[in-house]
C-alpha positions as CSV (number, residue, x, y, z in Angstrom):
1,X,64.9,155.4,130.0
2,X,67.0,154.1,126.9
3,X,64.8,150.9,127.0
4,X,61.4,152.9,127.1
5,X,62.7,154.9,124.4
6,X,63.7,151.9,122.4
7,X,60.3,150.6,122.6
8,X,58.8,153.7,121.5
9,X,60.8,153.9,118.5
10,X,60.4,150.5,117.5
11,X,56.1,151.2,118.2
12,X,56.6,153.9,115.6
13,X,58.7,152.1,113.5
14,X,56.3,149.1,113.3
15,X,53.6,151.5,112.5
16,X,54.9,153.1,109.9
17,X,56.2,149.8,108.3
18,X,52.2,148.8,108.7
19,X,50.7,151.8,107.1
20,X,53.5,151.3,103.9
21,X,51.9,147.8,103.6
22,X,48.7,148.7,103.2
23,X,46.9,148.7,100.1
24,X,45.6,152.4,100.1
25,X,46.9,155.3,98.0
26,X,49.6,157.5,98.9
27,X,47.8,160.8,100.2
28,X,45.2,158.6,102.0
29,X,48.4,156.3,103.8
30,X,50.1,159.8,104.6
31,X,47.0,161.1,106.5
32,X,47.1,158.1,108.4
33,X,50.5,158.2,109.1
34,X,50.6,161.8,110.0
35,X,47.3,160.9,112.5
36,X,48.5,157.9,114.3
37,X,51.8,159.7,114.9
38,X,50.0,162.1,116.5
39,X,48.4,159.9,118.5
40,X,51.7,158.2,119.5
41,X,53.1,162.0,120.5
42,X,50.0,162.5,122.5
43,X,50.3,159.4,124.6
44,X,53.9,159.7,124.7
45,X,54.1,163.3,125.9
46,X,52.7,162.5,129.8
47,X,55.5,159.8,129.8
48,X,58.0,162.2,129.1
49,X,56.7,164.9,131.3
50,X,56.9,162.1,134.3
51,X,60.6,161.6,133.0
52,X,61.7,164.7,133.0
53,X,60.3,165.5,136.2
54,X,62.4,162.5,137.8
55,X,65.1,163.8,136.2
56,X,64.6,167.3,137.7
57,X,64.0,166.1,140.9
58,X,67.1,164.3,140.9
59,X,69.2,166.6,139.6
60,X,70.1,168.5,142.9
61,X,70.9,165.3,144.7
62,X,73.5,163.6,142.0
63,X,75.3,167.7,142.0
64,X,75.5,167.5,145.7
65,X,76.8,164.0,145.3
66,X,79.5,165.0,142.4
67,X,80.4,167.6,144.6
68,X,80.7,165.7,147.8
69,X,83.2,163.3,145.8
70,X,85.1,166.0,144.3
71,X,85.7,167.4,147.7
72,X,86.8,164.3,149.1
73,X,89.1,163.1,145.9
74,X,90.8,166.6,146.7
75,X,91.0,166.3,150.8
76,X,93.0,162.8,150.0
77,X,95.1,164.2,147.1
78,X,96.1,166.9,149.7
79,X,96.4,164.4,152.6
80,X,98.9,162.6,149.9
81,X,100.9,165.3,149.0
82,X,101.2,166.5,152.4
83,X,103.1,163.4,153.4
84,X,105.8,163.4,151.5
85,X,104.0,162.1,148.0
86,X,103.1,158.8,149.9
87,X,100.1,156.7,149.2
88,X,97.1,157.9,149.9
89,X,95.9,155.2,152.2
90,X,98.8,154.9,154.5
91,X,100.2,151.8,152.9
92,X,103.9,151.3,151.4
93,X,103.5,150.5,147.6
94,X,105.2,147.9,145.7
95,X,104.9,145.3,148.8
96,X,102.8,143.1,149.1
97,X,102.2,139.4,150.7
98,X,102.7,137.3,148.3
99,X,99.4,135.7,147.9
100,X,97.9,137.6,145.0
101,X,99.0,136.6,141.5
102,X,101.1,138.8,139.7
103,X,99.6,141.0,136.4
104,X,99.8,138.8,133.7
105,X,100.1,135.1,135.2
């Protein structure tokens, strides 16, 4: 979406840089303006409507996601505490084989 809007801006941007250009007086250059953005808006608008519906659509599915995560970040932050303020994972921390380079090397 930021790319598509990007575009759109710089469509707009061009435009307007176009019209500023061209040798015709100020209130005629306005209309012009005022009418292509219009235009732009007009074609843009069924774009947008498309987007928004995508994100709509997909809004229940990343909340039941979020949620899902949240329950399970808590269920192993319980399961942690429960034992004693082990890891999480089962593992003893601050061992290890050997074979992995330290921080910093």
């Amino acid at each position: 979406m930021g790319y598509l809007r990007g575009v759109v801006h710089g469509m707009i941007i061009g435009g307007a840089v176009a019209l500023l250009y061209a040798p015709k007086p100020g209130r005629d250059m306005r209309a012009d303006l005022s009418e292509r953005l219009d235009q732009v808006r007009g074609q843009m608008q069924p774009v947008l409507d498309q987007a928004q519906g995508v994100v709509d659509t997909a809004r229940p599915q990343v909340e039941r996601g979020i949620s899902k995560a949240q329950q399970q970040a808590q269920r192993i932050t319980k399961r942690g505490s429960d034992s004693g303020g082990g890891t999480a994972y089962g593992g003893s921390a601050g061992t290890g084989s050997g074979s992995a380079p330290s921080p910093g090397v």
